[in-house]
ChimeraX commands (.cxc) that place a marker at each C-alpha (Angstrom):
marker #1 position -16.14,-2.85,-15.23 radius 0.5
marker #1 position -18.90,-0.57,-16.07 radius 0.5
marker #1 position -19.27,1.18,-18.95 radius 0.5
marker #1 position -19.24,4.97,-17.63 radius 0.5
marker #1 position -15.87,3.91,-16.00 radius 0.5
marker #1 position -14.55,2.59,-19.13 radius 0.5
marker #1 position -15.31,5.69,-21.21 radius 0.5
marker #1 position -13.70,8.15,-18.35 radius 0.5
marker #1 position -10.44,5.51,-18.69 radius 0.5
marker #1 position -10.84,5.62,-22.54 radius 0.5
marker #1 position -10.91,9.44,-22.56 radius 0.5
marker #1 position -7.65,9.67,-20.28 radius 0.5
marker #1 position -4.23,10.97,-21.79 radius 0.5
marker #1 position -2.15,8.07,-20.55 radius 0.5
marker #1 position -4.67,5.72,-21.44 radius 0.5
marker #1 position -4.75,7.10,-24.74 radius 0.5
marker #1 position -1.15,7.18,-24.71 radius 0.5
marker #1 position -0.41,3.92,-23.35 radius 0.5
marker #1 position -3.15,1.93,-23.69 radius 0.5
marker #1 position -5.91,0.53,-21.46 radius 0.5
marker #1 position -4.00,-2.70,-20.69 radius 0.5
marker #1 position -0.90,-1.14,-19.97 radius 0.5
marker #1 position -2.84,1.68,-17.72 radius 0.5
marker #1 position -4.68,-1.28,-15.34 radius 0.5
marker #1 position -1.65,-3.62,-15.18 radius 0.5
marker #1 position 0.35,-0.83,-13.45 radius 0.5
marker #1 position -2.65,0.51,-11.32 radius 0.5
marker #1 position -3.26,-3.42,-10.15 radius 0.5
marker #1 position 0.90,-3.93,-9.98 radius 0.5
marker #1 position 0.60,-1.16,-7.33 radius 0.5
marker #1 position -2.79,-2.35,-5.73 radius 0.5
marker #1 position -0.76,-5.09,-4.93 radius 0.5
marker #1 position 2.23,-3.62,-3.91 radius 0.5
marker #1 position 0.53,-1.55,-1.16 radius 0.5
marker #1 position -1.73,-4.09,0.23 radius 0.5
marker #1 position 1.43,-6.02,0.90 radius 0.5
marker #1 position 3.12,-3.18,2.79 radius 0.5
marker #1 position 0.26,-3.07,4.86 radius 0.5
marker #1 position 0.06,-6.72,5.61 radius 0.5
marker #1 position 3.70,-6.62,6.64 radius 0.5
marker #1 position 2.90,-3.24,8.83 radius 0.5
marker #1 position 0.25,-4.68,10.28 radius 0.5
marker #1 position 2.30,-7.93,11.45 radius 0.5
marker #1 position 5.11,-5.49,12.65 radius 0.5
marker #1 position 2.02,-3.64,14.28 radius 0.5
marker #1 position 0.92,-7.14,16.09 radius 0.5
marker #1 position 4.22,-8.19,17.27 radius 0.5
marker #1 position 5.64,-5.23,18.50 radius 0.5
marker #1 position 2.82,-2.57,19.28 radius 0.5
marker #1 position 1.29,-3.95,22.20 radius 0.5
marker #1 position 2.25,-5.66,25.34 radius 0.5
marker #1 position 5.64,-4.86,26.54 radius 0.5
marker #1 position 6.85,-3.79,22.86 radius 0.5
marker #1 position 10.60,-4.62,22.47 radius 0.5
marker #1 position 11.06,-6.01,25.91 radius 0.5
marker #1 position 13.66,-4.71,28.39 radius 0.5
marker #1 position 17.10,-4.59,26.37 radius 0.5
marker #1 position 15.12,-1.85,23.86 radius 0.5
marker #1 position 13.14,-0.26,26.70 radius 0.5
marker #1 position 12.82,3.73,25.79 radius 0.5
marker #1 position 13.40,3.30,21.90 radius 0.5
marker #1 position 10.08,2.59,20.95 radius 0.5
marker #1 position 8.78,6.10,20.23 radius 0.5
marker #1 position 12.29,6.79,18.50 radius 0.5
marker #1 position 11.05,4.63,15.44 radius 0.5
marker #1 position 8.05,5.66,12.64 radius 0.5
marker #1 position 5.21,3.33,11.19 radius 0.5
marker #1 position 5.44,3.55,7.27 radius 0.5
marker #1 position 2.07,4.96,5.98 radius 0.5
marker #1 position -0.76,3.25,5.03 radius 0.5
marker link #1:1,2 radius 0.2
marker link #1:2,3 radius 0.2
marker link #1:3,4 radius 0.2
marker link #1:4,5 radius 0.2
marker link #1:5,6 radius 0.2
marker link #1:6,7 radius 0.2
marker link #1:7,8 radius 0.2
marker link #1:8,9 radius 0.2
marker link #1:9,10 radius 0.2
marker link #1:10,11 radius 0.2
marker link #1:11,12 radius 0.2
marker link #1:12,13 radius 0.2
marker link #1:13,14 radius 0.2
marker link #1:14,15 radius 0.2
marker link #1:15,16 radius 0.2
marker link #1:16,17 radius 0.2
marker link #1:17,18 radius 0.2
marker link #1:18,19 radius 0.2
marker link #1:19,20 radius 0.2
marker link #1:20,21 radius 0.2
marker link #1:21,22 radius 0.2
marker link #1:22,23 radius 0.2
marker link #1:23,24 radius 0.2
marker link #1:24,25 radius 0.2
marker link #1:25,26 radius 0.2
marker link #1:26,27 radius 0.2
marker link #1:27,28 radius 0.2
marker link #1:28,29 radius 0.2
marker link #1:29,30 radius 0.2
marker link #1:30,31 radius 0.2
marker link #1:31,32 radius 0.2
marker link #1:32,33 radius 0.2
marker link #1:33,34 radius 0.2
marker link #1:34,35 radius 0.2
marker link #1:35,36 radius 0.2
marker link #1:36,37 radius 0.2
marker link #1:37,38 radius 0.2
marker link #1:38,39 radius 0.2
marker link #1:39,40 radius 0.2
marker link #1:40,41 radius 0.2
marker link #1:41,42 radius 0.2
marker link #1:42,43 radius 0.2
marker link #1:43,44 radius 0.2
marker link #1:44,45 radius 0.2
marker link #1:45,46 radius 0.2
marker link #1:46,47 radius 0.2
marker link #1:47,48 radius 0.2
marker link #1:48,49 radius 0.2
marker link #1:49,50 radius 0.2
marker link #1:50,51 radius 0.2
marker link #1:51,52 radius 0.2
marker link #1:52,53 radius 0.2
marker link #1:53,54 radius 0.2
marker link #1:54,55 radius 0.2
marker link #1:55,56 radius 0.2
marker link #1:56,57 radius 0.2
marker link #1:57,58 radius 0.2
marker link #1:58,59 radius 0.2
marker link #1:59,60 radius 0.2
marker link #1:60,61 radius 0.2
marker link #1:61,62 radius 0.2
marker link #1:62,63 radius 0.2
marker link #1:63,64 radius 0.2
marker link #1:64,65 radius 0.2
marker link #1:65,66 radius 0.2
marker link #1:66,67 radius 0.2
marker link #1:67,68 radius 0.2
marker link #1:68,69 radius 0.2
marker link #1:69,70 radius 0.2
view
């Protein structure tokens, strides 16, 4: 990391608080966390959102479900 981003961490509350360690092991925990939700979306995205969706037997329902956000 750079240094000016370092200080601006260093001068946070939480970091402070906490700790530096403990601040970037959560933000990375939930880096993670998110870019598997939106692997997973995206497969749901690929295997259901185009090209006859659900197929016959769930014909109509497909606009009665959401996409989790991104």
């Amino acid at each position: 990391m750079d240094e000016a981003l370092l200080r601006r961490l260093d001068a946070d509350e939480e970091v402070r608080k906490r700790g530096r360690s403990a601040v970037l092991r959560r933000a990375a925990a939930e880096y993670l966390r998110r870019s598997r939700s939106r692997r997973i979306a995206e497969a749901y995205r690929r295997a259901y959102g185009t090209k006859g969706g659900l197929g016959d037997e769930f014909a109509g329902w497909e606009r009665e479900g959401s996409w989790p956000e991104s």
